[in-house]
C-alpha atoms as one frame of an Amber mdcrd trajectory, in Angstrom:
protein
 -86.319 -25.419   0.607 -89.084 -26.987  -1.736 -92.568 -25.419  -2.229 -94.844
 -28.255  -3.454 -98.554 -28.038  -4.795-101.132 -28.385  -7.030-103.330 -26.157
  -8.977-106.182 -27.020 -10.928-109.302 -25.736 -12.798-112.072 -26.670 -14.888
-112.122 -25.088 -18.631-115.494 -25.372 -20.746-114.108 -26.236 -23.686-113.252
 -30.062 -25.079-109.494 -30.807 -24.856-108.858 -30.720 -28.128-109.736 -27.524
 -27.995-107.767 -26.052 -24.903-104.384 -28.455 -25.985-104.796 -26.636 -29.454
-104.464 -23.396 -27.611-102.366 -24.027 -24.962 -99.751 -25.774 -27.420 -99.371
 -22.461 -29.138 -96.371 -20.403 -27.946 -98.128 -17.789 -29.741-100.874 -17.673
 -27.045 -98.729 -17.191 -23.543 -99.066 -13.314 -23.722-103.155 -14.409 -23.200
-102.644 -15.890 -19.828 -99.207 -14.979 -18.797 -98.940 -11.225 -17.819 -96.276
  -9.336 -18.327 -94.163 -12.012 -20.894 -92.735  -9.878 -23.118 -90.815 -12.108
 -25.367 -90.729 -16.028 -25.764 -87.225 -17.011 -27.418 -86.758 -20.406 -28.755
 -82.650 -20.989 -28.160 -82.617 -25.143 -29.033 -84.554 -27.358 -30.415 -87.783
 -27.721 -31.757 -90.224 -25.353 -29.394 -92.620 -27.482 -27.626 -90.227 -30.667
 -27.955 -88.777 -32.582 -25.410 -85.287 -31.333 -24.406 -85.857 -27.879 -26.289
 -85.350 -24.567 -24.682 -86.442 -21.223 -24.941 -86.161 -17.574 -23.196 -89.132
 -16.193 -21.387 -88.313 -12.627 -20.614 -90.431 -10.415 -18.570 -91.326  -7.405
 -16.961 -92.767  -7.088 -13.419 -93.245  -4.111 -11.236 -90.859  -2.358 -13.439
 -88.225  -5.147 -13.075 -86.766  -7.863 -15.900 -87.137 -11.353 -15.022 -85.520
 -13.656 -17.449 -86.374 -17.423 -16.924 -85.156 -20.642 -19.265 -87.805 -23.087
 -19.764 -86.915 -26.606 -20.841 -89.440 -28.759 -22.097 -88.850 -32.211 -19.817
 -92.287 -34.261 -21.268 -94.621 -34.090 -24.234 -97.613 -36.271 -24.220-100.287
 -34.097 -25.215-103.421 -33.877 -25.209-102.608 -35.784 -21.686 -99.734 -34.606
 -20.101 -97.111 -31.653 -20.999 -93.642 -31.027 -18.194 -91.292 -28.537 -18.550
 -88.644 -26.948 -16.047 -88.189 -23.281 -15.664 -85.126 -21.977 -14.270 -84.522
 -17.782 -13.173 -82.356 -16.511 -10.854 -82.587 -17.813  -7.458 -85.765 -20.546
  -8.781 -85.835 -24.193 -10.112 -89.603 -24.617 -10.964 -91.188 -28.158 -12.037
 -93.923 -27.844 -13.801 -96.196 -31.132 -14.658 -99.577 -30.183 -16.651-102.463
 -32.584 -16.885-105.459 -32.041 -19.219-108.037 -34.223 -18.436-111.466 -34.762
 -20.479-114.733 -34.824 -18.631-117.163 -35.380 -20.733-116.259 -34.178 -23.827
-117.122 -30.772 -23.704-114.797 -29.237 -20.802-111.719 -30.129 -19.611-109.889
 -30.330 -16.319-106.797 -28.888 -16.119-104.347 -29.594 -13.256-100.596 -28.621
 -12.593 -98.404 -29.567 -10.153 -95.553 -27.289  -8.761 -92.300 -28.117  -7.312
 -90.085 -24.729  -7.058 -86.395 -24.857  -5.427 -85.030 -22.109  -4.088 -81.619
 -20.930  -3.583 -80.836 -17.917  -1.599 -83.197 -14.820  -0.625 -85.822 -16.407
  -2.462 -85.425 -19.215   0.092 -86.275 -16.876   2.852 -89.305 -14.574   0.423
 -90.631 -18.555  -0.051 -90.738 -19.306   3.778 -91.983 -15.822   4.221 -94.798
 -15.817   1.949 -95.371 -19.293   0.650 -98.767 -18.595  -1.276 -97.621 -15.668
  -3.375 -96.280 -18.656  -5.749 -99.529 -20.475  -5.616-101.343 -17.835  -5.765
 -99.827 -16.581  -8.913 -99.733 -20.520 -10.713-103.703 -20.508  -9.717-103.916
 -16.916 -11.826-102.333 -18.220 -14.756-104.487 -21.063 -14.634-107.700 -18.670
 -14.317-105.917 -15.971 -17.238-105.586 -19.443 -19.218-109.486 -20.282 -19.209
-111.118 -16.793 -19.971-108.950 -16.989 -22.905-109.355 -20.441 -23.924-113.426
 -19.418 -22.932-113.489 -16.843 -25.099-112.248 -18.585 -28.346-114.489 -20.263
 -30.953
C-alpha cells in the first residue's frame, strides 16, 4: 500500500534565506521533534547518493530511519528517501520564490509500507500527513524567527 500527498506552506522569508537554513543539517532539531542525532554514514551530507542516520525518540520509543539524498538542485528542488522499519518514504521538496520576499514551500510524499504499518496506514491515513504538514509549520516559525 502507497500513501501519496502533498504538503505545502508559505514561509516569509526570500529563498535564499529559507534554502540557507533548511540546507543546514545543523538546523533539523528546529523543526523536527524528537531527532536526537543526525549521523552522516557516506558521502558528502547533503549530496546526492549520501546517507546518514536519523535516530529518534518518540513516545518513549527509538526510531532509527536512513535517509538517502536522491536529488540536489537547490534553491529549487531537494529529494531524498528515508527508509525505517516497516516505511519507504519519498520525499520531493520544492522551494518556490514569490516575490522575493517569501517563499513557497511544497513537498510531496510517497510512503510504502510493509507489514503492520500497512494496516496503522489504512487505519489512520492522515496521522502521516498530518505529521509532514507539522514539520512543515515547525520549519517556518523557525526559519520566521531568524534574521
Amino acid at each position: 500500500m502507497a500513501l501519496i500527498y502533498t504538503v505545502e506552506i508559505t514561509i516569509d522569508k526570500p529563498r535564499s534565506r529559507v534554502v540557507e537554513l533548511f540546507d543546514n543539517p545543523d538546523n533539523l532539531k528546529h523543526w523536527m521533534p524528537g531527532l536526537v542525532s543526525f549521523e552522516p554514514l557516506s558521502g558528502k551530507p547533503g549530496e546526492v547518493d549520501s546517507k546518514a542516520r536519523l535516530t529518534f525518540m518518540m513516545n518513549n520509543r527509538k526510531l532509527e530511519m536512513i535517509e538517502t539524498i536522491t536529488k540536489r538542485a537547490l534553491p529549487d528542488e531537494f529529494n531524498g528517501t528515508y527508509e525505517a522499519k516497516g516505511v519507504f518514504n519519498i520525499v520531493n521538496n520544492r522551494f518556490i520564490d514569490i516575490d522575493g520576499k517569501s517563499t513557497r514551500y511544497v513537498s510531496d510524499q510517497e510512503f510504502q509500507m510493509k507489514g503492520i504499518m500497512k494496516l496503522f496506514a489504512w487505519i489512520m491515513p492522515g496521522v502521516f500527513k498530518k505529521q509532514s504538514m507539522k514539520y512543515l509549520t515547525d520549519f517556518k516559525a523557525f526559519v520566521e524567527s531568524q534574521p
